[in-house]
C-alpha positions as CSV (number, residue, x, y, z in Angstrom):
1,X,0.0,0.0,0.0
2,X,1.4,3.3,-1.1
3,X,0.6,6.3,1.3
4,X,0.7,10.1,0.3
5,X,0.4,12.3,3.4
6,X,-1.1,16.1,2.3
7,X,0.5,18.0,4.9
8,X,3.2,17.0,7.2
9,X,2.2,18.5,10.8
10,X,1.8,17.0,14.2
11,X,-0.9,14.4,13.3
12,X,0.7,13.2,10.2
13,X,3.9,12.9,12.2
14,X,2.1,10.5,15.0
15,X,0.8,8.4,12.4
16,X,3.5,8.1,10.2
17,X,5.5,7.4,13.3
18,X,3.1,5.1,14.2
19,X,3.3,3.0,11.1
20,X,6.7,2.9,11.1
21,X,6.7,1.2,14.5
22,X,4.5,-1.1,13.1
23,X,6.3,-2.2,10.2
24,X,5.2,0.0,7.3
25,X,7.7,0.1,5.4
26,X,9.1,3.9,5.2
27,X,10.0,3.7,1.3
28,X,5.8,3.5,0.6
29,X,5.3,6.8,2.1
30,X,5.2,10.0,0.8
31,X,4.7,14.0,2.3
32,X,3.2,16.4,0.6
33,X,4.8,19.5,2.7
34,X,5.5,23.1,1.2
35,X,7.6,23.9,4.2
36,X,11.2,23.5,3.3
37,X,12.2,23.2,7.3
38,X,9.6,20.7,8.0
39,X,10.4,18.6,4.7
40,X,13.7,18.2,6.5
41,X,12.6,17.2,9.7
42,X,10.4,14.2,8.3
43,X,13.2,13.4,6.0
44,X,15.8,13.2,8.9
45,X,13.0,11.9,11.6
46,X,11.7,9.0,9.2
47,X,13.4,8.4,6.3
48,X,10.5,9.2,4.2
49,X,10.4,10.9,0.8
50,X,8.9,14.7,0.8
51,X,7.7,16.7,-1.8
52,X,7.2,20.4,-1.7
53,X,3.6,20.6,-3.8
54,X,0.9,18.1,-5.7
55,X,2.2,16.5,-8.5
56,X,1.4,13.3,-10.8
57,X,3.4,10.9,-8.5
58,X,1.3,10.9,-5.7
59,X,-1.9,9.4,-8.1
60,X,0.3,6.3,-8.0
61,X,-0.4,6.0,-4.5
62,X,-3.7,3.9,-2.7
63,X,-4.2,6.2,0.0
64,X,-4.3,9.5,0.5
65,X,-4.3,11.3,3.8
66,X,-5.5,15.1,4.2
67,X,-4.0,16.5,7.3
68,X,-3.5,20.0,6.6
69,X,-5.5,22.8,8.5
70,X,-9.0,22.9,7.8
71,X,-8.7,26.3,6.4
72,X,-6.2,25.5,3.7
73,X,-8.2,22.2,2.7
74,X,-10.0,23.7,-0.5
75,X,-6.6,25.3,-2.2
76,X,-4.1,21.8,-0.8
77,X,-7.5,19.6,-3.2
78,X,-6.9,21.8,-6.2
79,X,-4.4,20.2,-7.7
80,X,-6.2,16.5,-6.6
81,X,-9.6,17.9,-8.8
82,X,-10.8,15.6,-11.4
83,X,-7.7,13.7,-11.4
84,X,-8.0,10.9,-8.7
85,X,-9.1,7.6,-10.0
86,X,-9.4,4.8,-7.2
87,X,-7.5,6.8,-4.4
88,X,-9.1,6.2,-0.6
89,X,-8.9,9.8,0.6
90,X,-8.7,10.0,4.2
91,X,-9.5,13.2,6.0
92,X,-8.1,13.8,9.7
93,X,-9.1,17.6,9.6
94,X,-11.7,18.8,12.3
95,X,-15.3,19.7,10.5
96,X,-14.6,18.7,6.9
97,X,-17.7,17.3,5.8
98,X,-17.4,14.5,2.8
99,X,-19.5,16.3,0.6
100,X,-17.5,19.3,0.8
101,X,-14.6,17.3,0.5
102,X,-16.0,15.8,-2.5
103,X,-16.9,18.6,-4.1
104,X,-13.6,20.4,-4.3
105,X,-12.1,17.1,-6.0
106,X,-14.4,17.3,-9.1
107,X,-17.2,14.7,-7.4
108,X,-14.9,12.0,-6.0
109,X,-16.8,10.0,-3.5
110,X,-14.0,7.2,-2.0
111,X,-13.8,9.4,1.0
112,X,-13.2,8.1,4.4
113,X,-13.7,11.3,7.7
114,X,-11.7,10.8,10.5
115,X,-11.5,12.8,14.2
116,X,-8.4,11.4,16.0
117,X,-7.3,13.2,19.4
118,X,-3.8,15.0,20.8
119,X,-3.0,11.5,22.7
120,X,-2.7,10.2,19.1
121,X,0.9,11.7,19.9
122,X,1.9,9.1,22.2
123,X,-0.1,6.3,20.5
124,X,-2.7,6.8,23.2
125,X,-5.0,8.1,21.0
126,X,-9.4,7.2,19.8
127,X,-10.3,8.6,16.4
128,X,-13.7,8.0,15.6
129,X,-14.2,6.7,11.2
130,X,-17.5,7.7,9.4
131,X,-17.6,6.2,5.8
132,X,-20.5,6.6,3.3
133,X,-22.1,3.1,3.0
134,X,-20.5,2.7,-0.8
135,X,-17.3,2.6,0.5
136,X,-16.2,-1.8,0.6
137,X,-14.7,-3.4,3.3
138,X,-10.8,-2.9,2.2
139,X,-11.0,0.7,1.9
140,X,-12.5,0.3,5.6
141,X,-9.8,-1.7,6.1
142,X,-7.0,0.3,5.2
143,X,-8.6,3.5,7.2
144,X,-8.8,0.7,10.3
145,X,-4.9,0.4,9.9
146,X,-3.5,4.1,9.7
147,X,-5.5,5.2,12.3
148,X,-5.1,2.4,14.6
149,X,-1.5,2.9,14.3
150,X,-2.0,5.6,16.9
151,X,-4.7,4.1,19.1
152,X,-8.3,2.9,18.7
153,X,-11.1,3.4,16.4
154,X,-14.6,3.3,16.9
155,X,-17.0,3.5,13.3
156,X,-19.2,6.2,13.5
157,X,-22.8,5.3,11.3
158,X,-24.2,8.7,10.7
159,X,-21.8,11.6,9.8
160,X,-23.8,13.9,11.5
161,X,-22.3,12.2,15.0
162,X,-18.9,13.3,13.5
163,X,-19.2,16.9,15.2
164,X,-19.8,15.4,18.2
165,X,-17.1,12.9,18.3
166,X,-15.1,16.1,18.4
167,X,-16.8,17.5,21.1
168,X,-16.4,14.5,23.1
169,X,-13.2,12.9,22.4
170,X,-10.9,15.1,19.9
171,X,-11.9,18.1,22.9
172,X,-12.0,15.5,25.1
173,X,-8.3,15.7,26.3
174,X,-8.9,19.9,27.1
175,X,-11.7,19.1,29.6
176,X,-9.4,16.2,31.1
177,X,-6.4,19.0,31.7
178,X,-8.9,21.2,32.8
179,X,-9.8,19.0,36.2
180,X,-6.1,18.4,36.3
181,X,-5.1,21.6,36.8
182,X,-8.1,22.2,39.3
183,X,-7.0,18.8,41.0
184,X,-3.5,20.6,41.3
185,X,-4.7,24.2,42.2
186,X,-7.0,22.5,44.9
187,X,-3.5,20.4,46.4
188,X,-1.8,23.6,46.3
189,X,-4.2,25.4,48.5
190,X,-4.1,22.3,50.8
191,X,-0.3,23.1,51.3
192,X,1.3,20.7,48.9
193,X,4.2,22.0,47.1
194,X,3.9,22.6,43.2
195,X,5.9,19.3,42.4
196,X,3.6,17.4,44.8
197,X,0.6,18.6,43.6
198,X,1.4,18.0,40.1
199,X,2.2,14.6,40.5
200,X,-0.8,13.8,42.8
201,X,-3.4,15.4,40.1
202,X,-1.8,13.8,37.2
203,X,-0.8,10.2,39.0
204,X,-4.9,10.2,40.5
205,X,-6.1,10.8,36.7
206,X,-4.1,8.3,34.8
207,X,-4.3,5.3,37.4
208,X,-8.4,5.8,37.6
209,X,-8.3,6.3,33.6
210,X,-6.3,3.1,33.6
211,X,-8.6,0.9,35.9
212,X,-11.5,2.2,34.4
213,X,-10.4,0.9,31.2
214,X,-9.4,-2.2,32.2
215,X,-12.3,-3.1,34.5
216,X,-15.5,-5.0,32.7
217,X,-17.9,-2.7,35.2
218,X,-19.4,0.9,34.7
219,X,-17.4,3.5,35.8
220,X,-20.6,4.6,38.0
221,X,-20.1,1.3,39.8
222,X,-16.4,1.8,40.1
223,X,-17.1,5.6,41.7
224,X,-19.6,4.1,43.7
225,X,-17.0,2.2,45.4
226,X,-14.8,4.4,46.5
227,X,-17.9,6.8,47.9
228,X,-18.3,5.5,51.8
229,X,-21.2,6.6,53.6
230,X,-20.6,9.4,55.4
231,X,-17.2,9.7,54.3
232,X,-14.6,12.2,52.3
233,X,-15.5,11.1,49.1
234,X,-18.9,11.5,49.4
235,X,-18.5,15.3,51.0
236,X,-16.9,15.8,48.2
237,X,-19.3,14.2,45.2
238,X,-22.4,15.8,47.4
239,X,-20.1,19.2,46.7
240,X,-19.7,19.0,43.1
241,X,-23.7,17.7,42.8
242,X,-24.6,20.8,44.5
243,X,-22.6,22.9,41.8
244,X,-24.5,21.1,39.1
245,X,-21.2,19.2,37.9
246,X,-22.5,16.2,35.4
247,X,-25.0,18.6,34.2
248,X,-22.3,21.6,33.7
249,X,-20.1,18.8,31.6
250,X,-23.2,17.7,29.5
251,X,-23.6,21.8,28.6
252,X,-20.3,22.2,27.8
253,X,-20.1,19.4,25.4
254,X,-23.1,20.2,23.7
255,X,-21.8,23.6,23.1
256,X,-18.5,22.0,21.4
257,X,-21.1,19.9,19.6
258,X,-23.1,22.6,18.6
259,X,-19.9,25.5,17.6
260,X,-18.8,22.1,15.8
261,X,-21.5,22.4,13.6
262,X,-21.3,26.3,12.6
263,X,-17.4,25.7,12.0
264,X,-18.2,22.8,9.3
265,X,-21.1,25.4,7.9
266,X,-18.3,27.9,7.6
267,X,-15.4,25.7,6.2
268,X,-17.3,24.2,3.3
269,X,-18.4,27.8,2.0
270,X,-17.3,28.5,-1.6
C-alpha cells in the first residue's frame, strides 16, 4: 500500500511514526509539505520521501491522507480535482464534511472522515471513522490500519455524529487538563508544594483512567466504590452535585457539539 500524506504536521507525524513502529515500510510513504524546514525534519526523523507541492506521482499511490488545516483544505485539493481515480482519501481535519470534500475534488466519493485526538501523539489516541455506505470493506480496512497505528477506532454510522465525536473525544483531552489543573490548584491550596501537587493530580487521573479501562464494570459502579457513607468522598461528590457538575459537563459538550456544527457550515463555503 502506497501512502501520500497532504501536509506534514503534528498528526501526520504520530501516524506516520506510528506505522513505522509497526512495520510500514518507510519507502511506501510520501509527504506532501511546502515547508522547506519541516520537509527536512520528516526526511531526517523517518526516512520518508517529501515533496514540496501536488504533483502526478502521488496518483500512484492507494491512499491518500488530508491533514492540513481545515482552512487550507480547499486550495491543498486543487491540484487532486478531477484527477483521482481509485485513491481512498482520508480526511483527519476537524469539520470537513465529505460532501464538501467531494466537491472540491471534481465529485470524488471514496472518501473516508476521520477525528483522531492529541493523545494520538503518544499512540494513546481514539479517532472515531464515518464512511458513506458505498465505500467496501478494504477501503474500511486500510482507514482501520492508519489510524489504529496511533490508538483505537470506533466507526461512526451517521456523519452527523462526526461533530460530536469532536466534542467528546478530539476536545475531550482539554476538559481532562482542565480538572487536572483544578486537581492541582486544589493540592496547592491544601499546602502541597507545586511538584507534589502535580504529581498527585496527574498520578490520581491516569491510574483511575487506567482501571477504568481495564475493568468490565461501569465507571458509576467503580465511583460508587470508593464513595463510603458518610465519608470524604462522598462530602466531596455531594459538593460538586450541588454545583450542578455532570449537568455543567453535559452543557459544555453540547456547546462544542453545537460551535462544531457552525465551524463545518463555515469551512465548506465557496
Amino acid at each position: 500500500m502506497k501512502l501520500t500524506f497532504i501536509g506534514g504536521g503534528n498528526m501526520a507525524n504520530a501516524l506516520i511514526g506510528g506505522l513505522l513502529k509497526q512495520g510500514f515500510p518507510s519507502s511506501d510513504i510520501t509527504v506532501v509539505e511546502p515547508l522547506a524546514e519541516n520537509r527536512e525534519r520528516l526526511t531526517d526523523a523517518f526516512g520518508i520521501a517529501c515533496r514540496p507541492a501536488a504533483d502526478a506521482s502521488i496518483l500512484g499511490s492507494n491512499v491518500l491522507v488530508l491533514s492540513v488545516k481545515p482552512q487550507q483544505m480547499r486550495e491543498a485539493l486543487a491540484p487532486l480535482a478531477g484527477k483521482l481515480t481509485n485513491q481512498l482519501v482520508i480526511s483527519i481535519a476537524a469539520g470537513m464534511r465529505l460532501g464538501d470534500l467531494s466537491r472540491w475534488l471534481g465529485g470524488y466519493s471514496k472518501l473516508v472522515r476521520t477525528m483522531p485526538n492529541t493523545p494520538a501523539l503518544i499512540g494513546a489516541g481514539i479517532t472515531g471513522l464515518y464512511a458513506d455506505p458505498s465505500i467496501d470493506g478494504e477501503a474500511r480496512r486500510q482507514a482501520e490500519l492508519i489510524l489504529g497505528a496511533v490508538g483505537k477506532t470506533v466507526w461512526i454510522a451517521d456523519e452527523a455524529l462526526m461533530d460530536a465525536v469532536t466534542a467528546v473525544s478530539a476536545s475531550g483531552p482539554a476538559y481532562v487538563f482542565y480538572f487536572i489543573e483544578a486537581l492541582r490548584d486544589a493540592a496547592r491550596a491544601l499546602g502541597f508544594s507545586e511538584e507534589q501537587s502535580r504529581l498527585l493530580a496527574i498520578e490520581t487521573v491516569v491510574g483511575a483512567a487506567a482501571l477504568a479501562a481495564n475493568s468490565t464494570e461501569d465507571v458509576a459502579v467503580l465511583r460508587q466504590r470508593v464513595t463510603s457513607k458518610g465519608g470524604t468522598t462522598e462530602a466531596a461528590l455531594n459538593s460538586l452535585n450541588a454545583d450542578d457538575f455532570k449537568s455543567a459537563i453535559l452543557r459544555a459538550v453540547r456547546a462544542a457539539d453545537a460551535r462544531g456544527r457552525e465551524l463545518g457550515d463555515l469551512l465548506g463555503k465557496d
